[in-house]
N, C-alpha and C positions, 0 to 999 in steps of 0.2 A: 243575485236576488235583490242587491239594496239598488241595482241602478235599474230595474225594474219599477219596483218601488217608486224610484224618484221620477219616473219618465210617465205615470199612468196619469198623474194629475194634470200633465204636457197637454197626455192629448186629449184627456175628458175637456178643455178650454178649448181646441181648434174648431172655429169655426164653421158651419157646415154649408154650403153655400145654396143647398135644394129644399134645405128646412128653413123654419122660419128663426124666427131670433131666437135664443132660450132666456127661460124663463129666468129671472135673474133667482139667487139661490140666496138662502136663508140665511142668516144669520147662523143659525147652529150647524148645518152643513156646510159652511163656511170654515165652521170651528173644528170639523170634525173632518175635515182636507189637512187643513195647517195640520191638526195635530198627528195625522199618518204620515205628511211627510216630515215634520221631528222626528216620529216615531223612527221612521225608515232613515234618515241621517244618523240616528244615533246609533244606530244598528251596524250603521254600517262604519260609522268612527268605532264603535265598541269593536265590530272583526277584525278594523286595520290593527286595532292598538292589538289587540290579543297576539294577531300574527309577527307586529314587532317583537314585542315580548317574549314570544318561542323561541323567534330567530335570536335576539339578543342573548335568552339563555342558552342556545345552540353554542352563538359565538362564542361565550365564555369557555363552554365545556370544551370547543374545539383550543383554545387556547390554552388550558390547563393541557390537557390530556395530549396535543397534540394532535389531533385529529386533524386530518383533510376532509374536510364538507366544503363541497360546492356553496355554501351561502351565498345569498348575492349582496353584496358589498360595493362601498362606494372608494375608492382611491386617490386621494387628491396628488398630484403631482404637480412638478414646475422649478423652474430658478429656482435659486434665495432671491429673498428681496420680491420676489412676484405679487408676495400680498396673501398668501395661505393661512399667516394664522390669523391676520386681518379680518380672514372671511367667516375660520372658526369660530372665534370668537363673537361674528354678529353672527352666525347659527344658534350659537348658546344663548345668545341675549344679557351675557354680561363680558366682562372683562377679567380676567386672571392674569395678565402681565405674560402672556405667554410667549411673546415675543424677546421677554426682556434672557427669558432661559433657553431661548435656543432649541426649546425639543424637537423638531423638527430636524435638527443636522443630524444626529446622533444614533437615535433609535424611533421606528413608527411608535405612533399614538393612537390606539383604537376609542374613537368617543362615539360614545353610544348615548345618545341624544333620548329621554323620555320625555313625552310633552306630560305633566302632573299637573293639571288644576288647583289643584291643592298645594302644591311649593311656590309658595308669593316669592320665596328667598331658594338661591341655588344651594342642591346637595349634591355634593361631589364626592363618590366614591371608587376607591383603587380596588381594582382586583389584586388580592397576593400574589407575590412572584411563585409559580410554580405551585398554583392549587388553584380549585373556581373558586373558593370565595372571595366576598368584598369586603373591605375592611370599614371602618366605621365613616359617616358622614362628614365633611369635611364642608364649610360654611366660608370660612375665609380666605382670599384671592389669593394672598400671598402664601400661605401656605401651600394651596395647589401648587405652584407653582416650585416651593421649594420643594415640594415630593416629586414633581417630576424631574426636577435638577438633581437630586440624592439620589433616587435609583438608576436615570441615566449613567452619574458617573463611578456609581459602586460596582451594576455592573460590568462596564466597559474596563474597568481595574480587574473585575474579575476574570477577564478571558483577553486582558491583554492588548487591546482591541482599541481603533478610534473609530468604530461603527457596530453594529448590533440590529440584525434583522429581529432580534425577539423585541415583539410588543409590551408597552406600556398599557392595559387598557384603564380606561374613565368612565363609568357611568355617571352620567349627569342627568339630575330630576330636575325637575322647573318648568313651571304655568308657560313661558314665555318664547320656549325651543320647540322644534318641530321633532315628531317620529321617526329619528334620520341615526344612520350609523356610516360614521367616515372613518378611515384612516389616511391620517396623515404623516406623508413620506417625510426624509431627509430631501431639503432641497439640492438644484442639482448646484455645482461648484465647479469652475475650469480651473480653480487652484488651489491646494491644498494649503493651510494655514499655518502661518509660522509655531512649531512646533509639534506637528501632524505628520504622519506619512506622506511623504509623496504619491503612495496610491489610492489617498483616499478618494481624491474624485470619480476616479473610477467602482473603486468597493460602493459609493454611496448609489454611482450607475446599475450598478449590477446590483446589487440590492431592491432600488426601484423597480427593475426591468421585472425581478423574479416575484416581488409585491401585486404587481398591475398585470401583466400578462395573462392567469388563470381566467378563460372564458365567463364564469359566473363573475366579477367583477366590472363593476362598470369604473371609468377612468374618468377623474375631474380636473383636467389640463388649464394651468392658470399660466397666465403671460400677460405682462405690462402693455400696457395700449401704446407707451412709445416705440415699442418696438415694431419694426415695418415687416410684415407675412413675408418678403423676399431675403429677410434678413434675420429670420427667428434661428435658431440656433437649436434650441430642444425640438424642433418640430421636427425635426427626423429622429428624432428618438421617439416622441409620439408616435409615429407610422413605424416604427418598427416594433413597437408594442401590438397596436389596433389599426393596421393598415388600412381599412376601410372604415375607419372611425363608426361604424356601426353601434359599439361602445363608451364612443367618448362623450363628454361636453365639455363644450370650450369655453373659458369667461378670459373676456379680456377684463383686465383690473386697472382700478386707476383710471377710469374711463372719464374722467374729469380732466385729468391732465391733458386731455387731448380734446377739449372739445373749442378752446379759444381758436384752434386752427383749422377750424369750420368754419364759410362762410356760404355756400352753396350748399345750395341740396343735393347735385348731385357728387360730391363730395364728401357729404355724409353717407349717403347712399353707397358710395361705392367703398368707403370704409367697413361698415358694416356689412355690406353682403358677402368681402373677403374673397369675391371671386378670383378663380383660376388659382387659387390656394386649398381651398378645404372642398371642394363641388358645390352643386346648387341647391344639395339638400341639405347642408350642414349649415347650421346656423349659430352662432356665437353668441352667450351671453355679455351681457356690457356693464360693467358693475364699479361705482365707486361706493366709497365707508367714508366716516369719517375721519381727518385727522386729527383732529384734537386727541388728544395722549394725555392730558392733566387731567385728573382724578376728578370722576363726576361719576353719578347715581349713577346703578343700572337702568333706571326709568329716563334718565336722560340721556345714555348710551343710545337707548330702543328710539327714541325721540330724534337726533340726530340722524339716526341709519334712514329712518322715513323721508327727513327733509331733505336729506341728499339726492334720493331719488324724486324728489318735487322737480329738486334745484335742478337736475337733469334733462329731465323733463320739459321743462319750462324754459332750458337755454335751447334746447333743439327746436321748442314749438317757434320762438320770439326772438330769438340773437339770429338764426341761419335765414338767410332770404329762399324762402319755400319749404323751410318747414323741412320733413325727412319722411320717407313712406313709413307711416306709424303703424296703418294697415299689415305690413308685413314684418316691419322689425317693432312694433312696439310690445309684444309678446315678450321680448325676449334683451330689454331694457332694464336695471333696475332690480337693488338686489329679490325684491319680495317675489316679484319672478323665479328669479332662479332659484331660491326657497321652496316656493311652490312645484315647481318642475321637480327640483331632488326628491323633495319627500310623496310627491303621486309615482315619480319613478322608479323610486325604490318598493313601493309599496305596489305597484304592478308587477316587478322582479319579483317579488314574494310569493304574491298569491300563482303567478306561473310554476314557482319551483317548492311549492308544497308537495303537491304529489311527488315527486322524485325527492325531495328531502322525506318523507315519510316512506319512503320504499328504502332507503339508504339506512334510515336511523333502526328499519324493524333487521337488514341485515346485522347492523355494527350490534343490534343489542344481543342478536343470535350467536353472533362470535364472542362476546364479551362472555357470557353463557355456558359454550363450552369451553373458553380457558381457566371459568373456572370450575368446573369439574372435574377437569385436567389437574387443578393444583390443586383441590378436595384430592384427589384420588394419590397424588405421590403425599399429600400429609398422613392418608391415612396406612399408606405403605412404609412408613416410618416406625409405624407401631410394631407393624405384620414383620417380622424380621425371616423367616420362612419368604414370604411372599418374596418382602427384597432381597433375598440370596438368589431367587429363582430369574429374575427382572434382570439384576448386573450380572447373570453370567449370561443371559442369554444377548444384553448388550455387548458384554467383552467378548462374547462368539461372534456377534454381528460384525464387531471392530475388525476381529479377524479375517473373517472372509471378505471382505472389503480390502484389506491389506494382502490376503493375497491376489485378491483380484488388478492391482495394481501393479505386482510383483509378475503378476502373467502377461500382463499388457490391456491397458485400460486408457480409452480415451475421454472419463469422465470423471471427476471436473474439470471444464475446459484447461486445457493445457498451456493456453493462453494466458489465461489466471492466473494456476496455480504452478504452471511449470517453471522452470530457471536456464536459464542461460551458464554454459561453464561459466563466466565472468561472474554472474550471480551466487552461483554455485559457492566460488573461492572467494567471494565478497563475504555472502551472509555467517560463513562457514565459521570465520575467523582463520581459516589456513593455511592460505592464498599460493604461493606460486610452488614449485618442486622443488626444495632442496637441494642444491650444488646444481641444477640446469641456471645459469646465464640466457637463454632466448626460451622466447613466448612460447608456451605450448598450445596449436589449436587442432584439438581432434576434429574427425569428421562429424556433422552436427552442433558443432560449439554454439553457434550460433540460436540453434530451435531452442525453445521453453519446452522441458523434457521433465518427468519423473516417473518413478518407479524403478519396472525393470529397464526400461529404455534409459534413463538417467543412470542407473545400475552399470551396464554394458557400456555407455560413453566414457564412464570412468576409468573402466576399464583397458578400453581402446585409447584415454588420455595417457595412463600409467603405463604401457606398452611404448607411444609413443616419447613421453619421457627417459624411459629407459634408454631405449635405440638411441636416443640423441643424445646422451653421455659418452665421451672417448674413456679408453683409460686414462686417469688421470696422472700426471708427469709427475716421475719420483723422481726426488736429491740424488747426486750422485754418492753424498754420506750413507742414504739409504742403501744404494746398490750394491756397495763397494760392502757395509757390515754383513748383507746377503750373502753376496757371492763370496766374498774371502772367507767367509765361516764354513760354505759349503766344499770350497777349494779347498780347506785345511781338513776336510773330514775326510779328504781324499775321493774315490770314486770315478767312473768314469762318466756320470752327469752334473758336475757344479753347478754349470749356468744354467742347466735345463730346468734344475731345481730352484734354482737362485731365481729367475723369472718367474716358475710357476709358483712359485712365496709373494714374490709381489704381485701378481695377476692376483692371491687370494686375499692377500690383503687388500687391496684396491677396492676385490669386489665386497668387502664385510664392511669397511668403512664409507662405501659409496654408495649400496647397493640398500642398504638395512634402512638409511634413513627415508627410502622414495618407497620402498615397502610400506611402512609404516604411516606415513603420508596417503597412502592409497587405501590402508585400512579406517583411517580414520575419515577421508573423504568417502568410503563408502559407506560407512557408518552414519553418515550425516545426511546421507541420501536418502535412509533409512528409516531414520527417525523423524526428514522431513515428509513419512508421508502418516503418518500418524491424524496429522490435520483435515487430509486429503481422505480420508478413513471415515475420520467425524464427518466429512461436507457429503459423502457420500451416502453414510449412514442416516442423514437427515433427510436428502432428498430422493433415497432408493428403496423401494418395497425391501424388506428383507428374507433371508427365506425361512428366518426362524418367526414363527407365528405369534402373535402377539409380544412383541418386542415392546414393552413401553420406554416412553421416552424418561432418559434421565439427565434434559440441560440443565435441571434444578438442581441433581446433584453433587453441587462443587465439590466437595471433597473426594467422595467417589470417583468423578472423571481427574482431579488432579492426581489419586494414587494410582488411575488404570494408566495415567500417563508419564507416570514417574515408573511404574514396572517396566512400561515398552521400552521406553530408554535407557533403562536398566540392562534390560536383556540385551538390547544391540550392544550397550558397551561392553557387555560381558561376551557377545561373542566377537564383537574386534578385537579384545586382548586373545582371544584363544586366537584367532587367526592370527595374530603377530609372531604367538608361539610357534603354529602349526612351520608358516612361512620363513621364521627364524631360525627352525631344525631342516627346512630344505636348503636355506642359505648355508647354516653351518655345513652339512652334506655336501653339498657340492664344493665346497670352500674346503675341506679337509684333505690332508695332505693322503690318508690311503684313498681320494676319491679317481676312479681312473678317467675321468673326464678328459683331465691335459692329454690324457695318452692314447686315448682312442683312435684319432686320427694325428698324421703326421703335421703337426704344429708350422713346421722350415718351409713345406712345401709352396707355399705363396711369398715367402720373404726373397726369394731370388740367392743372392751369393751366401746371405747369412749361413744357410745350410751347412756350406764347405767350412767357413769360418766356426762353424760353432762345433763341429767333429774336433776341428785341433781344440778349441778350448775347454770344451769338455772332459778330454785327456791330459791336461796339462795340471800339474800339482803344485808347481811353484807358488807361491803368494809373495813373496817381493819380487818380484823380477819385472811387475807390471804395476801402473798408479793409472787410476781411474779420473785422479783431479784434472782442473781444469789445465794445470801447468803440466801435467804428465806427459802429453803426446809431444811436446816441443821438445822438453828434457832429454824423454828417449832416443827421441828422434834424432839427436844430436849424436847418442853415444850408440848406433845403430849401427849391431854385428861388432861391436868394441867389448870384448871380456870384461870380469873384472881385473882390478887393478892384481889380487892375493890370492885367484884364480890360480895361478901355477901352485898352490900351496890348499886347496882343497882336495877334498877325498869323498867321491860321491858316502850316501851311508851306509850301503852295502860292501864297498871294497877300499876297504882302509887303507890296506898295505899297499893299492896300486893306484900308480899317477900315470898322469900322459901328460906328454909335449903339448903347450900352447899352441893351435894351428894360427899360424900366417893368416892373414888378410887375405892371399890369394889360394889359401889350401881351402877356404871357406865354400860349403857346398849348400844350396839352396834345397831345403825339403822338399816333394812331392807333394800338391794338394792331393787329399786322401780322396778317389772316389767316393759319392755315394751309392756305389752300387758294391763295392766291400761289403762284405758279412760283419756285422757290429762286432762281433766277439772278436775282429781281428787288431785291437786294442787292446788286446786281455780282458776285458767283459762281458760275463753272461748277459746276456738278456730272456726277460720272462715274454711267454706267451702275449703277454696284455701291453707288453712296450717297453713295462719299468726297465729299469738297468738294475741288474741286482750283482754289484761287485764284492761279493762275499763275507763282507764283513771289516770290523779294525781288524783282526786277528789278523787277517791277509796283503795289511795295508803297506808294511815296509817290504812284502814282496814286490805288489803292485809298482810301488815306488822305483825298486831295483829295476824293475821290467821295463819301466817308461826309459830310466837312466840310460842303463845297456842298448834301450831300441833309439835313445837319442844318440847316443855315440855310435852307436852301429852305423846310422844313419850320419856322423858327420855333422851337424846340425845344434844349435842352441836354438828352443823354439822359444824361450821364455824372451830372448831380445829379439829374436825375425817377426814370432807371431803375435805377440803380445804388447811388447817394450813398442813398439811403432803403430801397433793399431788399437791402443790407449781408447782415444777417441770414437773408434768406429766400436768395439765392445760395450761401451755405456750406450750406443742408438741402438748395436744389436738387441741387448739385453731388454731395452726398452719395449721395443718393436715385438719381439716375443712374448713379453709379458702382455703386450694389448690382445696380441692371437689369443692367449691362455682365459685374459677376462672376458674375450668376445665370443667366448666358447660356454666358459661360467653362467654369462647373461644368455646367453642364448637358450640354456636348459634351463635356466630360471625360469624366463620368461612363455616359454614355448610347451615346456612338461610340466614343471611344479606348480608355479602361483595360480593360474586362473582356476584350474581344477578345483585349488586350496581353497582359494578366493567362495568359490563359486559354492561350495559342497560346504563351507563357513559359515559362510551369510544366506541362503538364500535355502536350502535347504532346512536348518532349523525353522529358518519364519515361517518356512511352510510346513512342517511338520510337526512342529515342538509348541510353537510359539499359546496356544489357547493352552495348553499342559503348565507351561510355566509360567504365564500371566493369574491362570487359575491357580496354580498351586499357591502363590505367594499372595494373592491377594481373597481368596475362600477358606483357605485349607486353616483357617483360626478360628479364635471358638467367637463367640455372639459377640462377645465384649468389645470385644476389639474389631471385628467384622459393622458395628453399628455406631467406630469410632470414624470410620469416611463418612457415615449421613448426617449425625447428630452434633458434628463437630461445629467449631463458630459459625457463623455464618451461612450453615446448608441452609437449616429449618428456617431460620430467620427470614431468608433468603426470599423463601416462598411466602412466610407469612406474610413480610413486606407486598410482595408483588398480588398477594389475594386481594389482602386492605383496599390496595390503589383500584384492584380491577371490582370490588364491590363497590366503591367511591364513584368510579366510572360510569357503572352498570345503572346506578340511583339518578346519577342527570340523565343519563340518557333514556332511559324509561319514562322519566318525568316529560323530558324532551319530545317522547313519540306518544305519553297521553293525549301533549299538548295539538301536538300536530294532528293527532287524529278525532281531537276534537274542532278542531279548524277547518280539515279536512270534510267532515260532516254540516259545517257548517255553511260550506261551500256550494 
């Protein structure tokens, strides 16, 4: 409308070339031209200022609040040293020393430039960190300047940090600046400074990149004019911002410095057109400031920036022989130029993205809207204590079915995300490797991010593999020798059978109990890690319980539904420790018929024939298990004793025998094993045990072995024993591993996973909403209304309503504004 306006007086003056002259025009219709196009200028300066004004108060709100709005904004980028705040600083029309503080390395600077007729003297005000308001007007240079040195470095202390993408912003009023809103970057660095991370030039990179990149942004790319286009350094960084600089403008700075090395025109010419660097649409502004730095008026700051561009001016028209195509570069010379270009630039960005900023703003204010109806509705359910009993059980219902649904097999939340790795598993756990195993356990799947029941079942199939891969562990020969000699001396016709399957039970209570327990506790963990995975789904999954409200507001409530669940899994891993500890003890119990079910020898080879004789033998000195034992004997092998002619078995007192010779000595029979057992004097039971009747019967037994050794001619305690010293401690061993790999085998094959499985997995399915309910409903008001009411629920929300009606008032204000600009369009 205003460039309507200004174009009709254009053409009521074009001459008509078929009519005659016109009539020249009045005095008062002369007056009454001039003053419709005032009229229509002011109107149309009145729309631009109103629509910076929105935009600016847009900015701010997106600032506080966070918001992502497209705004279109201006981004200065470049080196250090390029001359950025040089150029700020002649935008504002005065001087702050801004250079002298550095804000530019540190943290951006949002300066929101008003043009005010009326501020002969600059006002400079701070938005607060972390609210939209602005704080009071600020008049003097230096203190701007120390306000933005004190909050760059309080907050960089505060998070640690030698950089800070959160903005600084500046609203600056003043007669003398143009309608324009810059931010200005950290310049770039190839070195970090003594005392700095070494990665800050990078962070300050990445910072800018994620600054400038957003398509509503236009990019204000500065670089020194000594620098030669084949040799810019940031210019690929520029193109990797705005590849087709579409975007950009370019100033070269310092354009004074370079102009003594002009003496052609087509020298100037071909500096300034930049060809084969930027294409042949892109055109570069050329801009020197002054340098003088010694304190002088703002009216004489303004004064200087003019004559520099005179002085420019005037050395290309008069120092260069031919002058410079002015026609095509002189546009784009000179700071008042690129002045002019930013603020018609920005203010054509504007009036484009009204419409789309006022369709954005009438969304955001409809969501603001219902979040807070949202937080009306759980304050007033605070009251409603009926209402809230009805709300959290039908949440901790929800939980559950979510938890089972995991427990059956679910592949949502990505697994990706939220699943673990065994490695992870025994990292986050605090658990970590199996107890008495020495090598790496990797089940099948170790490797996938897995939870639920699938994580469940891994674990399982790890504790299996764990097991398997344990030997029996190698007993002392002190142990073997207190076993077996105690069983020897209780007489019998199974010692060692018994002596071994003592240590096979031991072995498996001491070895066995602690990778149990390990397993219960790894499963428990699997368990409680999907409690999370319950919430993520209950957030983004229809439920099927109707009207479900949500309760992330209420903190306490969710921290005691999650301190029950946790509860409950530890309650049922100590039962299962129990359950799985009474199948250990079971199978480990000396009436368990385990050892005897199958014949034990049948895979040890000779041991069989050797452990008949030693089974039957009752002697206990006549053999040493030590390490020196087998050489000893071995020495004194088929040698009597010395007082041997002067003993008397304990059955027949009264009668001796003649020591046999060395060559009356007869070598016993290896005993088949296909003998009928009892032909040792020993019943045997049905199920295998050996049951040799008792002590009552034991000095008979004793007699019967004596008589059946002399019968036979034979001393077995020196042929069988006294010499195979050493082979009896690997028998006995070797046994005892058959007895534990028989133990582990019913452990792990009939008892645990059943245990395991009917433990864990059936409560959460069945029980689990019965005992969450019970512990966390089954109380009376008082303490039922002590999860909502407690520190920080209510507050909780009241805080976050406050911010979101704070919110709600710019942004309304925000889209009056707009849709009044809109209309005016």
């Amino acid at each position: 409308m205003a460039a309507s306006a200004l174009s009709s007086p254009a053409v009521s003056r074009t001459p008509n070339p078929k009519s005659a002259a016109a009539p020249p025009q009045s005095p008062s219709t002369r007056r009454a031209v001039a003053d419709a196009a005032s009229a229509a200028a002011a109107a149309a300066a009145a729309d631009s200022k109103a629509r910076f004004e929105a935009y600016n108060r847009l900015q701010a709100a997106a600032v506080a609040f966070g918001e992502k709005l497209p705004i279109p904004e201006i981004v200065a980028i470049g080196g250090q040293s390029d001359g950025k705040s040089s150029l700020l600083e002649a935008l504002l029309g005065f001087r702050f020393n801004v250079r002298e503080v550095e804000m530019g390395t540190r943290r951006p600077l949002v300066l929101q430039m008003v043009h005010d007729p009326t501020a002969l003297e600059p006002r400079c005000r701070f938005q607060e960190e972390d609210s939209e308001e602005y704080g009071s007007p600020m008049v003097v240079a230096s203190a701007i300047a120390d306000l933005i040195k004190q909050r760059t470095e309080s907050h960089l202390r505060k998070i640690q940090a030698a950089v800070s993408s959160k903005p600084i912003v500046m609203r600056a009023e003043y007669a003398h600046c143009p309608n324009l809103t810059i931010i200005d970057t950290p310049g770039f660095v190839l070195k970090a400074k003594r005392g700095e991370p070494e990665s800050t030039p990078d962070d300050i990179l990445s910072m800018v990149k994620s600054l400038a990149t957003p398509p509503h942004r236009l990019v204000l790319f500065l670089q020194q004019s000594s620098v030669e286009w084949c040799s810019s350094i940031w210019l690929d960084t520029l193109k990797e911002i705005d590849p087709t600089f579409r975007r950009t403008m370019i100033v070269i700075s310092k354009f004074d410095n370079r102009l003594k090395e002009f003496t052609e025109r087509w020298e100037v010419d071909t500096f300034l057109s930049a060809s084969g660097y930027l294409g042949d649409n892109i055109h570069p502004f050329f801009v020197a400031l002054p340098k003088d730095r010694g304190t002088i008026s703002n009216e004489e700051f303004r004064r200087q920036i003019c004559q520099v561009d005179i002085d420019v001016l005037r050395h290309l028209r008069d120092n260069v022989k031919g002058g410079f195509s002015e026609e095509k570069y002189g546009s784009h010379i000179g700071f008042s130029c690129l002045r002019k270009y930013l603020e018609s630039e920005l203010q054509k960005r504007y009036k484009e993205a009204a419409p789309a900023t006022l369709a954005l703003l009438e969304q955001r204010c409809s969501e603001v809207s219902m979040e807070l109806t949202r937080l009306d509705s759980k304050l007033q359910a605070t009251s409603d204590v009926s209402q809230l009993r009805r709300s959290a059980m039908l949440h901790a219902a929800s939980i559950c079915t979510h938890l089972r649904a995991l427990l059956d097999g679910a592949a949502d939340p990505a697994p990706e995300i939220w699943g673990k790795t065994t490695e992870e598993e025994q990292m986050h756990s605090g658990i970590g490797s199996w107890p008495g195993i020495n090598m790496s356990i990797k089940p099948a799947n170790s490797t996938l991010k897995l939870y639920g029941g699938a994580a469940f079942e891994r674990v399982m199939h790890e504790f299996r593999c764990a097991t398997y891969s344990m030997e029996c562990p190698q007993v002392s020969r002190e142990k073997v020798a207190n076993i077996l000699l105690a069983h020897a001396g209780r007489g019998g016709s199974s010692g060692l059978t018994e002596a071994a399957a003592e240590i096979a039970r031991e072995a498996a209570r001491s070895w066995l109990a602690p990778l149990i327990d390990t397993a219960c506790d790894r499963l428990a963990f699997v368990l409680q890690s999907l409690f999370d995975l319950a919430m993520e789904r209950n957030c983004n999954k229809d439920s099927q319980y109707q009207n479900v409200e949500d309760m992330d507001g209420y903190i306490g409530f969710l921290a005691a539904l999650r301190c029950s669940y946790y509860k409950f899994v530890k309650e049922l891993s100590k039962q299962c420790k129990q359950i799985v500890r009474h199948h250990l003890d079971s199978v480990t119990s000396p009436y368990s018929h385990i050892c005897y079910e199958n014949d034990p020898l049948s895979g040890i080879g000779s041991v069989a024939n050797s452990m008949n004789r030693f089974n039957h033998f009752t002697g206990v000195t006549s053999f040493d298990l030590s390490d020196s034992g087998s050489a000893l004997e071995e020495a004194q092998e088929n040698m009597p004793p010395k007082d041997q002619q002067h003993m008397t078995p304990p059955t027949k007192g009264n009668e001796s025998k003649d020591v046999l010779r060395e060559s009356q000595l007869t070598v016993p029979e290896t005993p088949s094993p296909d003998l009928p057992s009892d032909i040792h004097g020993g019943k045997k039971k049905d199920n295998g045990i050996p049951n040799d009747g008792g002590p009552r019967k034991r000095h008979a037994r004793m007699a019967a072995y004596t008589n059946r050794n002399h019968h036979n001619n034979s001393i077995i305690g020196a042929d069988d024993i006294g010499s195979k010293s050493g082979s009896s401690y690997s028998t006995i061993c070797a046994i005892s591993a058959r007895y534990f790999g028989k133990m582990r085998e019913v452990l792990i094959e009939r008892n645990v996973p059943s245990a395991l499985n009917s433990g864990f997995l059936t409560p959460c399915r069945e029980r689990l909403f019965l005992a969450l309910g019970f512990e966390l409903f089954a109380v009376n008001d008082d303490k039922f209304m002590d999860m909502f009411v407690a520190p920080g629920a209510v507050d909780t929300i009241q805080n976050e309503r406050q911010s979101l009606l704070k919110r709600q008032k710019i942004l309304l204000s925000c889209l009056n504004e707009f849709k009044n600009i809109s209309r005016a369009l």
